[in-house]
N, C-alpha and C positions, 0 to 999 in steps of 0.2 A: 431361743435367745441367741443373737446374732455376737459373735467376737470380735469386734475390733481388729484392723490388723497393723501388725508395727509398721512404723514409719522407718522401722531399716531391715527390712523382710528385704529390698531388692540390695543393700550394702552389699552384700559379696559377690552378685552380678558385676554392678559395676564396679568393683573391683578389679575381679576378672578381666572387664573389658581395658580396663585400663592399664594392666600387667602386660596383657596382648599387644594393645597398640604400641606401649613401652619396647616392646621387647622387637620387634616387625620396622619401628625407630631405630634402634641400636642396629639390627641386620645388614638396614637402609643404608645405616652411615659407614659401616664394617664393608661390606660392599664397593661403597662410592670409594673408600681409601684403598681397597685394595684394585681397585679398576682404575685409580689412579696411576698407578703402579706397573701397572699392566696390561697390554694390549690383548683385545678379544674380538672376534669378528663370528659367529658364526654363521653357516654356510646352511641355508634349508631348504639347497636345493637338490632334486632328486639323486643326479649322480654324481652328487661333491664337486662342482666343476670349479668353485672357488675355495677349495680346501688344498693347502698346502701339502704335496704328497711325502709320504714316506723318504723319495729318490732325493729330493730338494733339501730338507730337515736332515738329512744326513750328511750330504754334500757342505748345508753351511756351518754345521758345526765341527766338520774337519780339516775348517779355514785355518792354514797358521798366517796368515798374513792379513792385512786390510783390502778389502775390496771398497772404493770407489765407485758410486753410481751418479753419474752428472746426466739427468732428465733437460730436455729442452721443451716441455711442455709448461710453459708456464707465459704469464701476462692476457693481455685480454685474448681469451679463447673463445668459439663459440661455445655454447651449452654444452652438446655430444661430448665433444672432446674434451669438456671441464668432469664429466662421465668418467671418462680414459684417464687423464688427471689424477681422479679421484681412485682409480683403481691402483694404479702406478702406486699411489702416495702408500694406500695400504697395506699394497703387496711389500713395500719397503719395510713398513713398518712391522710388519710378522715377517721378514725374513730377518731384523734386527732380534726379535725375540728366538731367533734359533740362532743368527751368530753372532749375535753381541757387538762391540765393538769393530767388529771384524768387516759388518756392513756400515757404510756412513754415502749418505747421499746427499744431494743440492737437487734442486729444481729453479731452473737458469732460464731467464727472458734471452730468445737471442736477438730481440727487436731494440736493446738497450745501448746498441752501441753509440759514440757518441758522434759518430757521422755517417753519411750515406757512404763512405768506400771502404771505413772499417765493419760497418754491417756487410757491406755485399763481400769481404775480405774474409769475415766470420761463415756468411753462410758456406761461401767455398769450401772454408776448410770442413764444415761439415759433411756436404756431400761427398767430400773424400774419404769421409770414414764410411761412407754408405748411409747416413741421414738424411735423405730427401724429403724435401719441402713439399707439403702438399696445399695447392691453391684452395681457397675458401670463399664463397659467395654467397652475398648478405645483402640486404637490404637495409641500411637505416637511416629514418627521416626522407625516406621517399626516394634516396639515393643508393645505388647501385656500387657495393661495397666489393674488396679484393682485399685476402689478405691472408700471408702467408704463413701456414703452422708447420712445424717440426717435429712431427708425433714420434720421436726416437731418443734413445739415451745413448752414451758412453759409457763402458765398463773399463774399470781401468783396474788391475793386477799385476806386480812386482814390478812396474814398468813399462808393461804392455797393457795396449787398448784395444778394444774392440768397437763397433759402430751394431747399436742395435735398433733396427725400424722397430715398433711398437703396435703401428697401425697396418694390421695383415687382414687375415681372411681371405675370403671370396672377392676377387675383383671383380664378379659377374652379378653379386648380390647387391642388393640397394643400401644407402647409405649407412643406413641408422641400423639395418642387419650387421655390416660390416664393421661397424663401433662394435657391436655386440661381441662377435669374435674376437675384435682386439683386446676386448676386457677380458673373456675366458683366455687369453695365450698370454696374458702378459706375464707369469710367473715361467711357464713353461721358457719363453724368451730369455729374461734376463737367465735364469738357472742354467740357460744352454750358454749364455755368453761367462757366464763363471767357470763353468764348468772346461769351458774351452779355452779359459786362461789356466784355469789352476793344473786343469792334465788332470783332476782328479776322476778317476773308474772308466778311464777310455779301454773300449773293451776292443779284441780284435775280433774285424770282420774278414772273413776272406772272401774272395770275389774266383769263384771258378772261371780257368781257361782252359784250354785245350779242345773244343767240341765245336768252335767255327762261331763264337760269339760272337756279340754286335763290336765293332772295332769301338779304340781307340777314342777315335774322332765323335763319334756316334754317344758316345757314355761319357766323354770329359767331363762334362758339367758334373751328374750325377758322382762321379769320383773328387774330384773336390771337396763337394759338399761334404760328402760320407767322413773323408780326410779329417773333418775340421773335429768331430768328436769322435775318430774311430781310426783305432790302428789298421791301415787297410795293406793286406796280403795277400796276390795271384798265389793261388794253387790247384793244382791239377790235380783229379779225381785220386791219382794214385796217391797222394802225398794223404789223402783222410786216414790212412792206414796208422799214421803216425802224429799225425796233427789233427784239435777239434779248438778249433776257431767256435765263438760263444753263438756265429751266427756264420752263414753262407748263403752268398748270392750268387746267383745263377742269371745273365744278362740273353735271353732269347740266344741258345746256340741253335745251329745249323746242323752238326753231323751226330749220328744215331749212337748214344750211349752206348758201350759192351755187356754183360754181362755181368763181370768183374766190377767194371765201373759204378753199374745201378749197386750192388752188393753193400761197396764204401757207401755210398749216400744212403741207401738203406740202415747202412752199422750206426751212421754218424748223426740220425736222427734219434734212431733207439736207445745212441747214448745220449739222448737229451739236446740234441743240438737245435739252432733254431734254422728253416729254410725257407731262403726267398726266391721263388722263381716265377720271372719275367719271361714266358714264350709262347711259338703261333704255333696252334695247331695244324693253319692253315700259310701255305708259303704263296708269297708274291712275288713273280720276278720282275722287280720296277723297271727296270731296264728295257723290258720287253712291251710298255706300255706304250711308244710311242710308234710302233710296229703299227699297221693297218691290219684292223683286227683283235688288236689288244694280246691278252695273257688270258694264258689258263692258273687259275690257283687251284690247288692241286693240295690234298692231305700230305704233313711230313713227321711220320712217326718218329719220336725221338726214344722213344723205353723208358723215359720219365711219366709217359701217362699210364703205364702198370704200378709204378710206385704209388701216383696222387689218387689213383683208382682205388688202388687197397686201403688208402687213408681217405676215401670219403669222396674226390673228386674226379666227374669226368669231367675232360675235355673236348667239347664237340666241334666235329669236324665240319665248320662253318663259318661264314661271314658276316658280322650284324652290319646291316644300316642303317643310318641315324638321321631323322630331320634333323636334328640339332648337331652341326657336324661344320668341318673347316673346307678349305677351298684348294684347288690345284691349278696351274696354271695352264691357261690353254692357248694354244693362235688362232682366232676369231677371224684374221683378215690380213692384210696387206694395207701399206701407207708408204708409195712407189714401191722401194725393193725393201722395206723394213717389217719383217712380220711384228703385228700387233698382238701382246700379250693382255689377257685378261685374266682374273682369278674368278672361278666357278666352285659352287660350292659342290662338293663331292662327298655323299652319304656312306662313301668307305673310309671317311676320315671323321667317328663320330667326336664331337668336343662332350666330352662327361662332367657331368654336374649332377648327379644324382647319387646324393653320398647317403648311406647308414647310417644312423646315429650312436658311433661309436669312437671310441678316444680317436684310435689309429686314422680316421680320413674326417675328423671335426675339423669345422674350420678350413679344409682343404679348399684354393682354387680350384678353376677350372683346368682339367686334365685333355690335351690334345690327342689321341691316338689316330693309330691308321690299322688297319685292316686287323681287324679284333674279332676272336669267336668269343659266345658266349658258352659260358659255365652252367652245369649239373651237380649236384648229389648224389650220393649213393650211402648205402644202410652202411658204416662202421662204430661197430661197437665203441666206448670209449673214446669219442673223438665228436666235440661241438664245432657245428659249420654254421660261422658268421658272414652272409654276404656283403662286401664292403661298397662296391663300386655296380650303380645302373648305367645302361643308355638309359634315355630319356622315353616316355611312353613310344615315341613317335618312331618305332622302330619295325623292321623285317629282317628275314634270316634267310640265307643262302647255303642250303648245303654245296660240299663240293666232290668234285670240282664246279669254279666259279666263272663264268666270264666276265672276265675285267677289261675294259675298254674304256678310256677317255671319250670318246664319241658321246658316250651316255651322258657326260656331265652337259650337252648341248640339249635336250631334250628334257620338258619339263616335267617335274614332278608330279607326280598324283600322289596329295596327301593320303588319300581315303586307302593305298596301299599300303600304307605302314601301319599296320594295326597288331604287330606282336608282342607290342605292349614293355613296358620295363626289362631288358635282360642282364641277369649278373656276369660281369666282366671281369670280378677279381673276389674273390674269398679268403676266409680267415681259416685255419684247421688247429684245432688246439685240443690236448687232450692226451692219453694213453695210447701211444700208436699200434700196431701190430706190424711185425716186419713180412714185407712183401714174399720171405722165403721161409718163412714160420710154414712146418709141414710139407716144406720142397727138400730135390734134391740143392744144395748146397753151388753155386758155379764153379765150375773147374779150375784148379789154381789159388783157392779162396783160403783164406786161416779160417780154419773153424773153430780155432782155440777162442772164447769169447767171445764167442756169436750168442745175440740177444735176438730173440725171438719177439719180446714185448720192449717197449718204449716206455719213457719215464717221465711223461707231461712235455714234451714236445711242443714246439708250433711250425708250422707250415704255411 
């Protein structure tokens, strides 16, 4: 005999089902009010490149004043740059969620003026703050379109302004790559223009002299720059005895470290210092180039590659050359008594563009050098080696000594010779260091009261 079954056997299913949906309703709505309320972006990409760092969220919540941000990306944009736009707008808007009131922006047509000599009056005064205009070409309705955008902001703090481009990168990368960049740096940008009004956590750099560095003239720009977010301080090896600047740069010197001398930069790593150094293994004497017969380049030991050796780095005594490389000028000929100058493209001057995918060279232009060795490895405990900077496949190596001759820039190329492939030109050294006297005698003259033997996370 068969039982009937209730006609409310399934009632507390649907019940259930309807408690669920009730309750997934209310979350919905709890949700939408609090995301009202509240700006959320996140970021799911591999190395956070649109996630607001730590350095930033710190910086804005230790505003005591109002920062002004006046964007001139705005009115008809092309698409890309409605992209840039878009980034801008939100990068503003989570730096408001970190400092409040403190951040307030505009996004400003500068195509609004009400006449042609107040617009062209307007744009002047922008390129004086460093906002240049960059031309645009379009097509539309079959006609052949021009039209000028201002992918930059103004920062403005207690009085003081700053002029910030927007649109960076690569200017050897294609368009739509170079959007891309501007969108990963546009926090990094504004943060360095706040940063550079407020003075807040300018750290000092010192820049060593005394060893026959690049002059003056040769490093201005780079000292500038460094200027605008870094207390910058010449000192000489002897003064590390007493002073640890948070970082030190080293600008390609000429004459041979002492002993004593390697000792302090040695100390002044181990106690956690950060070091930057910029030099040739291999020396040129320009001057002697235009000599019939050219130059010898010649190895110029300076007793800094014992130190980079012990921390992980040789320097090899050599010269890359680059298909992908700049020009030098040469005289070709006569025009009556006026020699004729040409620029020849010259494989000891490689142009680098071949960057690692890493914070420190993202997004970097193209890098012009001249007469560059290529970098090695070696086994140090304790100490990760990121290479930052290639030539380009299209390269060969020279040990030296080198002959250096202009002559050669006359005479053409044979691709099929550059076949040594990508070489590293600059490296990264981070880690536990070991000091290069760890298990030596000690140099003559030295304190050895507080001598460290191991290093405390380092970079080089």
């Amino acid at each position: 005999m068969q039982i009937p079954k209730s006609h409310h056997s399934g009632t507390p299913k649907k019940i259930e089902s309807l408690l669920r949906f009730g309750i997934g309703l209310m979350l919905l709505l709890i949700l939408n009010v609090w995301a009202a309320d509240h700006f959320v972006r996140l970021d799911l990409t591999e190395d956070r490149r649109y996630t607001i760092t730590p350095a930033t969220k710190a910086l804005l919540q230790e505003l005591d004043d109002v920062v002004y941000v006046d964007v001139y990306l705005q009115g008809d944009v092309p698409s890309g740059f409605k992209r840039l736009q878009r980034s801008i707008r939100e990068t503003l808007e989570e730096f408001q969620t970190y400092g409040g009131a403190n951040i307030q922006y505009t996004f400003i047509d500068p195509t609004t003026a009400v006449s042609q000599q107040a617009r062209n009056e307007f744009y002047s005064s922008l390129a004086q703050k460093g906002i240049q205009p960059t031309n645009i070409f379009d097509t539309q309705e079959g006609k052949r379109t021009e039209k000028l955008v201002f992918p930059g902001a103004v920062v403005s703090y207690g009085g003081q302004e700053r002029g910030v481009m927007l649109l960076r990168g690569n200017m050897a990368a294609p368009a739509e790559e170079r959007l891309n960049q501007s969108i990963e740096g546009v926090e990094y940008q504004l943060a360095s223009a706040i940063r550079e009004l407020t003075r807040q956590g300018q750290s000092r750099l010192g820049w060593l002299v005394g060893q026959g560095e690049a002059d003056s003239l040769q490093v201005q720009s780079i000292r500038q720059t460094l200027q605008e977010q870094y207390s910058l301080q010449n000192l000489r090896p002897e003064q590390l005895a007493e002073q640890q600047p948070a970082t030190l740069l080293i600008a390609n010197p000429t004459r041979t470290y002492t002993e004593q001398q390697l000792f302090l930069l040695d100390q002044y790593v181990m106690r956690g210092g950060n070091l930057l150094v910029f030099m040739d293994a291999v020396r040129v004497n320009m001057d002697s180039l235009a000599q019939s017969g050219g130059t010898i380049a010649v190895a110029q030991p300076l007793g800094l590659e014992d130190l980079l050796f012990r921390w992980g780095l040789r320097l090899n005594q050599n010269l890359v050359q680059d298909l992908s490389s700049g020009a030098y000028p040469v005289v070709v000929g006569n025009m009556g008594n006026q020699p004729q100058m040409r620029m020849l493209r010259w494989p000891f001057f490689p142009v680098l563009n071949n960057y690692a995918p890493h914070p420190i060279v993202r997004n970097l232009d193209a890098t012009y050098a001249r007469f560059v060795n290529s970098l090695d490895t070696v086994k140090a405990d304790g100490v990760r080696k990121t290479p930052l900077i290639f030539t380009s496949p299209y390269s060969r190596l020279f040990n030296a000594p080198v002959q250096v001759n202009i002559e050669d820039l006359r005479r053409d190329v044979r691709q099929e010779s550059y076949n040594a492939g990508p070489q590293a030109v600059a490296y990264l050294l981070e880690g536990n260091f070991t000091s290069l006297y760890k298990n030596r005698f000690l140099p003559e003259g030295v304190e050895e009261r507080g001598f460290k033997a191991d290093g405390q996370g380092a970079k080089s």
